[in-house]
N, C-alpha and C positions, 0 to 999 in steps of 0.2 A: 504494500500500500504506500502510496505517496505520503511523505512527512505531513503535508498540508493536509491533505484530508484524516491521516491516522488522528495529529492536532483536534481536529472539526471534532472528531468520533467523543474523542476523550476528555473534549471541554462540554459536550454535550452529556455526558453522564451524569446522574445526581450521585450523590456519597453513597447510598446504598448500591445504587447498581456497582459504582467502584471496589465496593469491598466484596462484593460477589464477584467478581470480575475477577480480583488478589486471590481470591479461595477458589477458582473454579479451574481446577488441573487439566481439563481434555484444554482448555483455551491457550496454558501455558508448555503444555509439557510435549516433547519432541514425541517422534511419532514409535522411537525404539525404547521409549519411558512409558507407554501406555501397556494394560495386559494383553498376550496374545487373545488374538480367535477361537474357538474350537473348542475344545472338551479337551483340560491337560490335569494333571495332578501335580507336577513341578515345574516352575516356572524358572529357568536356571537366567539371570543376565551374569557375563563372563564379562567382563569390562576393566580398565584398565584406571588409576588415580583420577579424580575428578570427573569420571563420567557422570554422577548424579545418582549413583546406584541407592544413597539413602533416601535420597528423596523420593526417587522412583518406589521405593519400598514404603516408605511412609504417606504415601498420599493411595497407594494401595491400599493400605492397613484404612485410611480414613475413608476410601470409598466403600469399604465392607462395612465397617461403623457405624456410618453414618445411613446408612439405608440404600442404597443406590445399587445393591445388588441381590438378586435370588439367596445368596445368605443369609441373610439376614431376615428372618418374617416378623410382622407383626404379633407382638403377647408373646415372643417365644421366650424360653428360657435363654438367660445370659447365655451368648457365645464366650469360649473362650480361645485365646488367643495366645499361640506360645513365641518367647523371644527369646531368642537363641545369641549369643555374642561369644567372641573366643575366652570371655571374662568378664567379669560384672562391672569390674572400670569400664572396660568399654562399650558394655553394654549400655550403663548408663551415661557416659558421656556422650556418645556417640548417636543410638536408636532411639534414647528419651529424651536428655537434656540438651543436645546439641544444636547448630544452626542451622541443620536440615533436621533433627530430630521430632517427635511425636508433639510434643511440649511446646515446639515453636510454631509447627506448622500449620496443627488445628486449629480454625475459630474460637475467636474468644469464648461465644457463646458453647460451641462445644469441646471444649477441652477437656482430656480427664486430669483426674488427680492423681498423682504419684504417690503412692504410699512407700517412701523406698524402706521401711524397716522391711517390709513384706515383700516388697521387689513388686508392686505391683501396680497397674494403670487401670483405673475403674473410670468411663464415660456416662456420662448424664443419664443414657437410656439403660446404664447394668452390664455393657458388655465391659471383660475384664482383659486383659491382656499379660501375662506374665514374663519375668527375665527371668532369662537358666544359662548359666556357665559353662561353656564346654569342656570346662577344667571339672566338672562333677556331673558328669552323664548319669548317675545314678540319678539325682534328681529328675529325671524325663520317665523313668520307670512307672509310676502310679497316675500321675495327671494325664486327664486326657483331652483333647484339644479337638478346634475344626478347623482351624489355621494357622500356618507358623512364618515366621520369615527368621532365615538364617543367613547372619550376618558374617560376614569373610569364612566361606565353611573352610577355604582351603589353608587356614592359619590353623584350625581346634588342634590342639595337641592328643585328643583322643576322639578323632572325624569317624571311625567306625563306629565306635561303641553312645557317640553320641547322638549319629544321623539316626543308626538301627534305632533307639532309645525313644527319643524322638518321632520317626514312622511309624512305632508300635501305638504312640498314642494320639495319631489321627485317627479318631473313632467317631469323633463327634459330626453330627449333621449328614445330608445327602451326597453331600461334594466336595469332602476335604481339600485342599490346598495347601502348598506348601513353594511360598519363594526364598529361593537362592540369592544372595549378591555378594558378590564375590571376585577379588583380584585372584587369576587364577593360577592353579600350580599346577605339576604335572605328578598329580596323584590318584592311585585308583578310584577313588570317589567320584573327581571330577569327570574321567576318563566316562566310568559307567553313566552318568547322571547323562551326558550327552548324547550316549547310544541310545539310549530309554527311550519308548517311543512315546512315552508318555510325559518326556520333557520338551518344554518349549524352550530354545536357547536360545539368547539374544546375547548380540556380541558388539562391543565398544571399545571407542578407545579415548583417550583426555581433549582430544580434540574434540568431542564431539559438542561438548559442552565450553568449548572456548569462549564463546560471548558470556560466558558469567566467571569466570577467573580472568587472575591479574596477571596483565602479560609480563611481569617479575617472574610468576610461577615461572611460565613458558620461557625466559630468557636464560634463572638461574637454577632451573632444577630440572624439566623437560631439557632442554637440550643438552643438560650435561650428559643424559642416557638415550639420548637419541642415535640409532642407529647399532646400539649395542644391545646383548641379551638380557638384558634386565628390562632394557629398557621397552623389546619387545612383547616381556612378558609385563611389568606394570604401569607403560603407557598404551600399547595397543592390546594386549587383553588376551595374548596368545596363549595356547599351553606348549609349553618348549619341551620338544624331545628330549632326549639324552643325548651329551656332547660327544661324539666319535671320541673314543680313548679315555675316557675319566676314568680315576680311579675308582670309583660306585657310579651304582645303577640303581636306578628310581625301583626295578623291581628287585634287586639286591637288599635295598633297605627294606624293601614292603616284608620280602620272606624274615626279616628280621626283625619283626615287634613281637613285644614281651606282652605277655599277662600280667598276671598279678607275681609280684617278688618276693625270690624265696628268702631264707634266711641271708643276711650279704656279711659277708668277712670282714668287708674294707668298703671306706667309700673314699674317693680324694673330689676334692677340689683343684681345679687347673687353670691358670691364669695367664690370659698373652694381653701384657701391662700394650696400649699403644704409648709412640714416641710424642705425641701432642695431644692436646685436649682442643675444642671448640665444636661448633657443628660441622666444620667438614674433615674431622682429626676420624684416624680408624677406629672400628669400633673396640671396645676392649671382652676380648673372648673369656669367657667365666662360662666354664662345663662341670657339671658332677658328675660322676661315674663311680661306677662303684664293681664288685668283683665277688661271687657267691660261694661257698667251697668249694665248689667243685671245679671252680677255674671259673667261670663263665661271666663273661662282662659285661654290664646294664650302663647307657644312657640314661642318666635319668634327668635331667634337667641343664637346659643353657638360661643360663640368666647375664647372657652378655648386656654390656651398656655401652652406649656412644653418646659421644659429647661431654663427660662427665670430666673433672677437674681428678689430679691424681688421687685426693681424698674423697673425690667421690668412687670411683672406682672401687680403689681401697675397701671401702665400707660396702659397696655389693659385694663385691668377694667375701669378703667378712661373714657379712649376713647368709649368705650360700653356705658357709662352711658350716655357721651356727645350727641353720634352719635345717640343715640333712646331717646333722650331727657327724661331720667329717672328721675321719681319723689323720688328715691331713691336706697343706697346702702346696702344691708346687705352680711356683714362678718364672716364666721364662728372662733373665735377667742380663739379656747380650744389648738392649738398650739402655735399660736403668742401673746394671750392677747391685751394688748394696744398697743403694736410694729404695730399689724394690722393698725389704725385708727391712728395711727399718722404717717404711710408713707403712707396712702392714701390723708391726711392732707397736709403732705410737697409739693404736687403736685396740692392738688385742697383744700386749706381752707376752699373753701365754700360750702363744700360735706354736701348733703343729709345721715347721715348716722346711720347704727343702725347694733352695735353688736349684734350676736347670740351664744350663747353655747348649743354645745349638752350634754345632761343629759341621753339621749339611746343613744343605736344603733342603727347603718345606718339602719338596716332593718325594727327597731319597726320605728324609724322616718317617713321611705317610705310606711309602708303600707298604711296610711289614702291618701298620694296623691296618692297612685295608685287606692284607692276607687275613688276618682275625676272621673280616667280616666278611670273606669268600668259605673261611672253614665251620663260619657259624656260630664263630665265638662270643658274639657281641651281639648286643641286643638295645633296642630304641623302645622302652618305656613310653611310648606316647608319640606322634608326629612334631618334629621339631623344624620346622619351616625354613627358616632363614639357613641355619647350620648345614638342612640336608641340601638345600640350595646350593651351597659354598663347596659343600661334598660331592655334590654331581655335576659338578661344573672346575675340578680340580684334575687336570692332566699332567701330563709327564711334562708338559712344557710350561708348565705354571696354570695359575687361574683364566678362566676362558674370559672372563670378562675384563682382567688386567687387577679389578682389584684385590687388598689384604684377602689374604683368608684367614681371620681373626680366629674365627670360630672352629674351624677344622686345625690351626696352630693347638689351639687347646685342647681339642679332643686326642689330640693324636698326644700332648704330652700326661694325658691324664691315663689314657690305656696302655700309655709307655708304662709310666709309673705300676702303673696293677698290674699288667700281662707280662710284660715285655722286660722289665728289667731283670738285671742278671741277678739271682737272689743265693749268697753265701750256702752252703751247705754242709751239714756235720761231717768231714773226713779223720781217719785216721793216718798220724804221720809217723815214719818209723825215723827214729832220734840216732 
């Protein structure tokens, strides 16, 4: 429409028509934001930073609410509604309080109320909406649901036992539903949800949505990954193979997730301190791991951090060693030296702790733990996103994508430490 007559449209509106106008999503929203056609049961969008993927989920969520679809009838019993996040911070900063979130986007007049002791969203007319953690899949076990939207599934640290969890309690109503949004990875989940012929897949990328981001975004951060693998998996929305030659495979990792953990011998915490702190400093790799009696090696948790100041750091690692009650620290100390171990000192004196220097390279280091995890030695406690990223994108000629691998540094010095190291043994010596 011409500027002058769009002008005409919009000075000719009274205030009410304006504010229906602000609320009325088929008016604003792009044509790959709207729900498919057809009879589906998952509605999967695959989409890459900034596509709008919450929004497009939240104004979803508002047109079931709100009346405007066969779900919802008249005098019926509250629908409920499940929310799914890879964690309850994000769940609620993100799906409820955020600036695309629930809270923002509904009308004044119908907004619900957060109850967050209870994690829960109640609307004017009783329908209720709940948040669940994908860090506690148990929780999906009993409640049962007619709609869900599940937020980044391809981050959950336990995406089986939480999707399954979850599916079992679509029970409710004629025509359950269930939306996906998600920056995507290349995991079975994703893989199957796409074959299903019962998923509708829409696919994006940060541009799509470029008239409403700040072209800073696009100057300082889109294009510092444009044209490379990351950037084709989180700005255009791709799920990226497996890179010819790494040393793991996406289904190498998958044969190797753990259940429930048996007794464990040993746990360490492992640390790869970066050389700088700020927001474009590497990230600093913090892995736990741990070792069962019988030899057998568990990932159980990265709680790496980036951007942190060396005391911050510091004190995640710290907190890692506390919170999985680790029998011990190792630090990789060929940038810091002693600076390492004496600011992990100034915070905990009584640290477990044992310097390491590397004498190779990251790759000769990683090949023998990635023999571990071709003989089946090691095991992943839960999907770890970022780390198995770093792992399947690590070749004999370095990182495919050029950057640290912070996180595979760490791992590799933590299963050194339990598996791999050379361990004294009782001999007899004749004198």
């Amino acid at each position: 429409m011409e500027p002058a007559r769009r002008k005409e449209l919009l000075h000719g509106l009274s205030p009410e028509e304006c504010e229906a106008l602000l609320y009325d999503w088929s008016f604003w929203a792009r044509h790959n934001q709207l729900p498919p056609d057809g009879d589906w049961f998952c509605w999967l969008i695959l989409a890459g930073r900034g596509f709008g993927k919450t929004r497009t989920a939240v104004e979803w969520i508002r047109t079931l609410v709100e009346g405007d679809s066969p779900l919802v009838a008249p005098k019926a019993a509250p629908d409920r509604i499940a929310l799914v996040a890879d964690n309850f911070l994000e769940g609620r900063l993100t799906m409820i309080e955020g600036e695309s979130g629930l809270l923002a986007v509904c009308p004044p007049d119908y907004r619900p109320v957060f109850e967050s002791s209870n994690k829960k969203l109640i609307w004017p007319n009783g329908i209720q909406a709940f948040l669940y953690s994908a860090e506690s899949p148990d929780q999906l076990r009993g409640p049962q649901h007619q709609v869900a939207w599940a937020d980044e599934l391809a981050k959950w640290r336990y995406v089986e036992d939480t999707w399954s969890n979850l599916l079992l309690g679509l029970r409710l109503g004629k025509m359950p539903q269930v939306l996906v949004t998600t920056t995507p990875r290349n995991i079975p989940l994703c893989r199957d949800l796409v074959a299903d012929p019962r998923t509708r897949v829409v696919r994006g990328s940060t541009y799509d949505n470029r008239a409403h981001l700040p072209q800073s975004f696009f100057d300082q951060v889109v294009a510092q990954y444009e044209g490379s693998r990351i950037g084709r998996q989180e700005i255009y929305g791709e799920i990226l193979t497996d890179v010819p030659g790494a040393l793991w495979s996406r289904p190498l990792l998958d044969d190797n997730r753990a259940g429930d953990l048996p007794d464990l011998d040993r746990i360490v915490v492992a640390v790869d301190p970066p050389v700088t702190s700020g927001k474009k400093a590497d990230t600093c790799g913090i892995i736990v791991a741990a070792r069962d009696r019988a030899g057998q090696g568990y990932i159980i948790a990265d709680c790496s951090v980036q951007g942190l100041s060396p005391h911050g750091w510091a004190r995640a690692a710290l907190a890692a060693y506390a919170r999985y009650e680790a029998d011990r620290l190792v630090a990789e100390v060929n940038n810091g030296g002693e600076l390492v171990e004496s600011l992990l000192r100034q915070i905990d004196p009584e640290l477990s702790y044992r310097a390491v220097r590397a004498s190779r390279g990251k790759v000769l280091r990683a090949e023998p733990v990635a023999a571990l995890y071709e003989q089946g030695r090691i095991k992943h406690c839960g999907t770890f996103a970022a780390l198995e990223d770093q792992m399947c994108g690590l070749t004999s000629d370095g990182p495919s994508d050029g950057k640290s691998p912070d996180r595979v540094d760490a791992l590799v010095w933590a299963l050194t430490e339990l598996l791999l190291k050379a361990r004294g043994q009782p001999q007899i010596r004749n004198i």
